[in-house]
C-alpha positions as CSV (number, residue, x, y, z in Angstrom):
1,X,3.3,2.7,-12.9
2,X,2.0,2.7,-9.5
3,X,3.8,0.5,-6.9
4,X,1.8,-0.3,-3.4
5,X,4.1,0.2,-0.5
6,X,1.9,-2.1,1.7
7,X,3.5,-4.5,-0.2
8,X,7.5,-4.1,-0.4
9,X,8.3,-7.6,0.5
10,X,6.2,-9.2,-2.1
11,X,8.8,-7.7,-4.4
12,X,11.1,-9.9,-6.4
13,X,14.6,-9.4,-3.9
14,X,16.7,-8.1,-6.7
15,X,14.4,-4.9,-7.4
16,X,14.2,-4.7,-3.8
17,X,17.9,-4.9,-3.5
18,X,18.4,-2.2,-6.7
19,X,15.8,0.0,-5.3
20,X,17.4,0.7,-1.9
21,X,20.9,0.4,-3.9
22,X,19.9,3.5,-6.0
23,X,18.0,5.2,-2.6
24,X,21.3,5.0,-0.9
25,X,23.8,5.6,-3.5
26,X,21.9,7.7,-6.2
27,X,23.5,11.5,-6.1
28,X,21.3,13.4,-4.1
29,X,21.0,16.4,-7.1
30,X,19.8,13.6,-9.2
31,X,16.9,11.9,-6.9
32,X,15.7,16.2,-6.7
33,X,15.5,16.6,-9.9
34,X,13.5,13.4,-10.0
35,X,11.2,15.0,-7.5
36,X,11.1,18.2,-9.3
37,X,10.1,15.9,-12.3
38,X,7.6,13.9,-11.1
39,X,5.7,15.7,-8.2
40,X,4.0,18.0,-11.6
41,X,3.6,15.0,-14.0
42,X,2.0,13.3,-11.3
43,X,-0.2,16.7,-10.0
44,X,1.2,15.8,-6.5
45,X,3.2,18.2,-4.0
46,X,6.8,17.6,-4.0
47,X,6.6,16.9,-0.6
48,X,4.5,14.4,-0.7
49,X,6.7,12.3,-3.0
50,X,9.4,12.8,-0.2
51,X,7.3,11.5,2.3
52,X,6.8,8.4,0.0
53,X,10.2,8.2,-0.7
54,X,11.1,8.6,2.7
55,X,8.6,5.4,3.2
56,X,9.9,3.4,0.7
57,X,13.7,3.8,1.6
58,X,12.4,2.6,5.2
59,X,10.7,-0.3,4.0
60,X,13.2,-1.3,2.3
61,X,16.2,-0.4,4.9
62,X,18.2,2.3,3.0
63,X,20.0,4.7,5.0
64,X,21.9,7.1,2.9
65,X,23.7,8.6,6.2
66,X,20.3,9.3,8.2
67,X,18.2,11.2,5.3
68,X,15.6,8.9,5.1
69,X,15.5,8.4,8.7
């Protein structure tokens, strides 16, 4: 599934309202292994899909203690 982040508050609030729950609260071992994961499934550089992250947790105003600042 490829979500636009162009569009974030088009979301319905409540996956908005997960999403940023899980950015901020999510152990950070689990959201690199999800990176790990999904940077070679989707033949995309790992930091890339931090970057987009890193957008998306802005977008949707998750902090998680300045790391996606």
């Amino acid at each position: 599934m490829c979500i636009g982040l162009s569009n974030v508050s088009k979301w319905p609030a409540a996956f908005r309202a997960y999403l940023a729950q899980v950015l901020d609260e999510a152990p950070f071992q689990l959201v690199t292994k999800m990176v790990a994961e999904v940077a070679p499934r989707r033949q995309r550089r790992p930091s890339e899909i931090w970057k987009n992250l890193r957008r998306l947790a802005q977008a949707l105003m998750a902090t998680r203690g300045g790391l996606w600042a």
